[in-house]
Wavefront OBJ file of the C-alpha trace (Angstrom):
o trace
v 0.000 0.000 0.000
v 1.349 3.588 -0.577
v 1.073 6.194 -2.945
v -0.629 6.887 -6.583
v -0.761 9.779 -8.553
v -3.291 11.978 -8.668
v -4.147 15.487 -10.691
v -6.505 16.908 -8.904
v -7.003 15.724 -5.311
v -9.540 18.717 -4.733
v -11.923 17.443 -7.068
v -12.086 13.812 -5.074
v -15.043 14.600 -2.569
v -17.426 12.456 -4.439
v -18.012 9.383 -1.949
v -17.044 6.031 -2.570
v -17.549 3.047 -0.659
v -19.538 3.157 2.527
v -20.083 6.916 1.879
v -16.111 7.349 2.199
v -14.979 10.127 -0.356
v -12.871 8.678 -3.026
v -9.646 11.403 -1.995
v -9.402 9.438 1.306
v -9.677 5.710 -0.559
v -7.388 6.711 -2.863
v -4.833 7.100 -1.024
v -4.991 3.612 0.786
v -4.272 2.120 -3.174
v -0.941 1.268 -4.210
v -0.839 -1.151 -6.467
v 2.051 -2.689 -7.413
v 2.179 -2.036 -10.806
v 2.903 2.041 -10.478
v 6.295 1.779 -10.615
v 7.009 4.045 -7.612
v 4.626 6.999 -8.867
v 4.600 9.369 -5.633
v 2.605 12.169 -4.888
v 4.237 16.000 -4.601
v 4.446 17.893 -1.207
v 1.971 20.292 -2.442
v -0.446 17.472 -3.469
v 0.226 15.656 -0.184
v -0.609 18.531 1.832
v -3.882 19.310 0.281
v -4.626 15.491 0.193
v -5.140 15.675 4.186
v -7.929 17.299 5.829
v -6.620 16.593 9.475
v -4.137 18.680 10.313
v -1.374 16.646 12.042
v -1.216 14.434 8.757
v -1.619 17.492 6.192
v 1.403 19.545 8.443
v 3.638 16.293 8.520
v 6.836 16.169 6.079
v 6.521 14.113 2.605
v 9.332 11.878 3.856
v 7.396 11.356 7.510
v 3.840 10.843 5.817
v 4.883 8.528 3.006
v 6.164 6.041 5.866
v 3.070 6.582 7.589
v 0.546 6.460 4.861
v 0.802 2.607 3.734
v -0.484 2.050 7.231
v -3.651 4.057 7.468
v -6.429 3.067 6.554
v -9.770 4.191 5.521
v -12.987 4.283 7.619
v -16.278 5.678 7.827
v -17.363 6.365 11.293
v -21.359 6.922 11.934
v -22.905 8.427 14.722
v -23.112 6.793 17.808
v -19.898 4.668 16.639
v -17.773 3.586 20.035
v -14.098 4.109 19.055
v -12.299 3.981 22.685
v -14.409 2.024 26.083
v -12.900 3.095 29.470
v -10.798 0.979 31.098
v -10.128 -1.315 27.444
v -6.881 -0.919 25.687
v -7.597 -0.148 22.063
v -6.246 -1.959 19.120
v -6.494 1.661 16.690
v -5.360 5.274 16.494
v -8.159 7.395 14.680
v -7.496 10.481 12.799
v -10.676 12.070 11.598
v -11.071 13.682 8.522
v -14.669 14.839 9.396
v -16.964 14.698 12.291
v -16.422 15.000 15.550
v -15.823 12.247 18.035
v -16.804 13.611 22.078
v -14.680 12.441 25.096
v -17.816 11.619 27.967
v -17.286 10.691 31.530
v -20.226 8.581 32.163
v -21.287 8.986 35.728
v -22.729 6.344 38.595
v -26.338 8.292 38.148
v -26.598 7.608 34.579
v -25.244 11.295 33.850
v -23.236 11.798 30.501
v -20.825 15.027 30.715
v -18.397 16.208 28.267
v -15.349 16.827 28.694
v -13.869 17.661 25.174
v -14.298 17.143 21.638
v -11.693 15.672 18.717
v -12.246 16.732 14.595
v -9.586 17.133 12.297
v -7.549 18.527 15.241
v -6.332 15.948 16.391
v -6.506 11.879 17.024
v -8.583 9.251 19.062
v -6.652 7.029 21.331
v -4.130 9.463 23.295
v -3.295 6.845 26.416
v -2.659 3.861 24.037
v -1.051 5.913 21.817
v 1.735 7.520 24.363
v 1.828 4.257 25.977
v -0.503 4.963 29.203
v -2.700 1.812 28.633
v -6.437 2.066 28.861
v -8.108 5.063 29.102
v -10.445 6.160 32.004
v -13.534 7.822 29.780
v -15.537 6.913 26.791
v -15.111 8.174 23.278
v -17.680 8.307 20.684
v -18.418 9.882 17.190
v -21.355 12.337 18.225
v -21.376 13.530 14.554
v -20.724 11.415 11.689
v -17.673 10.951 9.579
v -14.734 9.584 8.156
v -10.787 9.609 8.259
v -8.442 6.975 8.752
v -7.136 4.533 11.359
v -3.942 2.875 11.925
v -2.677 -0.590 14.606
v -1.980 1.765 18.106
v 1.184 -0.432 18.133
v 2.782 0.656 14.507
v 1.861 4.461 15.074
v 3.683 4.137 18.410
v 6.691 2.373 16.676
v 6.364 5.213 13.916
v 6.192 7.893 16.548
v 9.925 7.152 18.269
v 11.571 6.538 15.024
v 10.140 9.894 13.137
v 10.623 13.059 15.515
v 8.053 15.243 13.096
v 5.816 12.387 13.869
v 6.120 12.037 17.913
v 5.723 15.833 17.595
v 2.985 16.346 15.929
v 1.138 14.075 17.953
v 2.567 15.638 21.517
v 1.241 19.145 20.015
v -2.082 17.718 19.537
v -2.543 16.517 23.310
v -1.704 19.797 23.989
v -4.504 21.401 22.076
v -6.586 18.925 23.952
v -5.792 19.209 27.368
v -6.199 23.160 26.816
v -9.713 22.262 25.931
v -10.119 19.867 28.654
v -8.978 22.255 31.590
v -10.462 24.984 29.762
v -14.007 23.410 29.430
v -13.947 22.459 33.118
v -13.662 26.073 34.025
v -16.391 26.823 31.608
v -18.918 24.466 32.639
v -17.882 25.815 36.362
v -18.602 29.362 36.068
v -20.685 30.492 32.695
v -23.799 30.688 31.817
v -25.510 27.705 29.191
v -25.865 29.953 26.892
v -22.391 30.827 26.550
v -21.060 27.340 26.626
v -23.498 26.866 23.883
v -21.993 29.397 21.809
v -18.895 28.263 22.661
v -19.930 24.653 21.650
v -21.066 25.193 18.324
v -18.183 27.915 17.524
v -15.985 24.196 18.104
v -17.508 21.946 16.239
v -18.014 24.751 13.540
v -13.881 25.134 13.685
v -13.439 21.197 13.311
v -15.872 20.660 10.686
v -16.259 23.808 8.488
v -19.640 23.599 7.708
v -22.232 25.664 8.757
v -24.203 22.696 9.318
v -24.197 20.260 12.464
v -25.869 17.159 12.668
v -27.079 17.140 16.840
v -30.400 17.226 18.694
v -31.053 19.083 21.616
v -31.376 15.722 23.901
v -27.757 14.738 22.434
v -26.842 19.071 23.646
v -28.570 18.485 26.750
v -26.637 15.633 28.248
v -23.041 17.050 26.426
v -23.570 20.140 28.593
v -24.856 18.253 31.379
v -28.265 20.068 31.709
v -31.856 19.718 30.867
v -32.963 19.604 27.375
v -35.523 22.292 28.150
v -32.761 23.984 29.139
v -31.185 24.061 25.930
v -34.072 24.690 24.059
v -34.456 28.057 25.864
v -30.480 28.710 24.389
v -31.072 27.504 21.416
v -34.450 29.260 20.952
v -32.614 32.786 21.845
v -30.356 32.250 19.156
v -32.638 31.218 16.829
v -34.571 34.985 17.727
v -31.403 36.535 17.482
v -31.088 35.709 13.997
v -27.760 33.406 14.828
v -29.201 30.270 13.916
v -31.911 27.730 12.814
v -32.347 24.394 14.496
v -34.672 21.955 12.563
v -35.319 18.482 13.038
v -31.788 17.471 14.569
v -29.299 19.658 12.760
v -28.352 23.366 13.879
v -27.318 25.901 10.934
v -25.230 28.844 12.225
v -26.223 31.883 10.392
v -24.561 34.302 11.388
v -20.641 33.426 13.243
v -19.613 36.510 14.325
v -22.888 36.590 16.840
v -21.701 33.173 18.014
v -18.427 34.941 19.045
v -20.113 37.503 20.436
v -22.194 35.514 22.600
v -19.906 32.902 23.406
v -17.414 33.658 26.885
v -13.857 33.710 26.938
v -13.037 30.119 26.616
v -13.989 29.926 23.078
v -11.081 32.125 22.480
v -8.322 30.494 24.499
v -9.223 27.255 23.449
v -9.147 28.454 19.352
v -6.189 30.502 19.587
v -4.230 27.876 21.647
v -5.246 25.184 18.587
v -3.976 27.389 16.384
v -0.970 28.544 17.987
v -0.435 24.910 17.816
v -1.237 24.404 13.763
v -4.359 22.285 14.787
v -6.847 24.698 13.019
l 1 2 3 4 5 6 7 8 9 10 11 12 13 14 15 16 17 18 19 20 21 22 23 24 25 26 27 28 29 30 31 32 33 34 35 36 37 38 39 40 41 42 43 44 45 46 47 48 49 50 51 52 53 54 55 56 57 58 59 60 61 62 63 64 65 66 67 68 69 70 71 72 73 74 75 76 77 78 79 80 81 82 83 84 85 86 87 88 89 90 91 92 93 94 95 96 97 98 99 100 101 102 103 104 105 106 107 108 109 110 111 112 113 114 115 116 117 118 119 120 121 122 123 124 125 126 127 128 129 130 131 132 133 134 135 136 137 138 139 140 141 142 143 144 145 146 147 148 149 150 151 152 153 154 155 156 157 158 159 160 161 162 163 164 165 166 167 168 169 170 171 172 173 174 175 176 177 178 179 180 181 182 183 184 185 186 187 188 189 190 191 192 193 194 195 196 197 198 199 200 201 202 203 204 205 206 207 208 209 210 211 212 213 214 215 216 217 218 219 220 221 222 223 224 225 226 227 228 229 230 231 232 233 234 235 236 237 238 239 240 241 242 243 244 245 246 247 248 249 250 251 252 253 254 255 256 257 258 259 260 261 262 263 264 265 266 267 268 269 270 271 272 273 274 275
């Protein structure tokens, strides 16, 4: 597996199998038969959508790349049970996949969120054995996985690798500590903002697949809770929400209404390349 060459990698979106597009199964094909036909740094680069594979060097990727592999990941899809060791390393090209401490009382709180920021499976990955909290794709998508053991393998031998991946779980525990503070002191409606401003940063779309049940245990409140937040935004002219998926309409008043931890949390990811 490897490489092929390709033209025009921006024109690949169409889907393939299992709704995967064909830019992210193409790259899983290299048949034998190519004669070592490679793609360009330039090509590489704009191949990617998540952002520790798009920023890594040719040389680091194309050592990498014959060992990813292509996946689609639904809604609801289970990639990491606490306390269980996983087998894979995901790195999402879409969708977001929510880290959820799952409480005695049947509670469900979040505690962070992973899109094309970053990867799924940071304890196995840095070698700290099972993790303690569930993850879980709370909107649908796709990307890539790869064996937890090669990628760790991978990691010591290519520093731009191990680096990349470090940065990342730096991004992430800025948006842990960050989101503990937030769910602490703000108000719902400003974590609300602030929720949809980062799922809007990891998925750029304006639309996002979620219903207000889904919002209602991620924040860790009532859903008629949320409906009141969502239903002043919806006034305000900021968004729509209709059967299940939220449209932002207007960003800016997302920014506006969302408190400070949007910020430190965005700027830190990008400080860090991650968006």
């Amino acid at each position: 597996m490897g490489y092929i060459p390709i033209r025009n990698p921006s024109g690949l979106d169409s889907e393939g199998s299992g709704g995967i597009p064909l830019r992210v199964l193409v790259l899983a094909i290299w048949p034998s038969h190519c004669g070592g036909a490679h793609l360009t740094d330039a090509i590489i680069t704009n191949v990617y959508r998540n952002r520790i594979l798009a920023s890594l060097p040719a040389a680091t990727i194309k050592q990498l790349a014959p060992h990813l592999t292509p996946v689609n990941l639904p809604r609801d899809l289970t990639l990491r049970e606490p306390g269980r060791p996983g087998n894979h390393v995901y790195f999402l090209e879409d969708g977001i996949c929510s880290i959820v401490v799952d409480l005695e009382n049947g509670m469900t709180v979040e505690v962070g969120i992973i899109g094309r920021d970053g990867f799924v499976g940071i304890s196995t990955a840095l070698g700290a054995g099972q993790p303690p909290n569930r993850c879980f794709m709370q909107v649908p998508g796709y990307g890539y996985r790869v064996k937890t053991k090669i990628l760790v393998e991978l990691s010591e031998a290519l520093p731009p690798l191990r680096l990349r991946l470090l940065q990342s779980v730096q991004g992430l525990f800025t948006q842990t500590a960050q989101t503990a503070a937030c769910n602490r002191v703000h108000e719902l409606h400003q974590r609300l903002a602030r929720w949809l401003l980062m799922c809007h940063d990891r998925l750029q779309t304006e639309q996002i697949q979620i219903t207000q049940e889904f919002l209602a245990n991620m924040l860790g409140t009532r859903r008629s809770s949320v409906s009141v937040a969502a239903g002043m935004f919806q006034k305000a002219g900021i968004i729509t929400y209709v059967r299940g998926r939220v449209n932002i309409l207007n960003r800016d008043g997302l920014v506006d209404a969302a408190c400070e931890c949007y910020k430190t949390v965005h700027d830190e990811s990008v400080r860090l390349g991650l968006l």
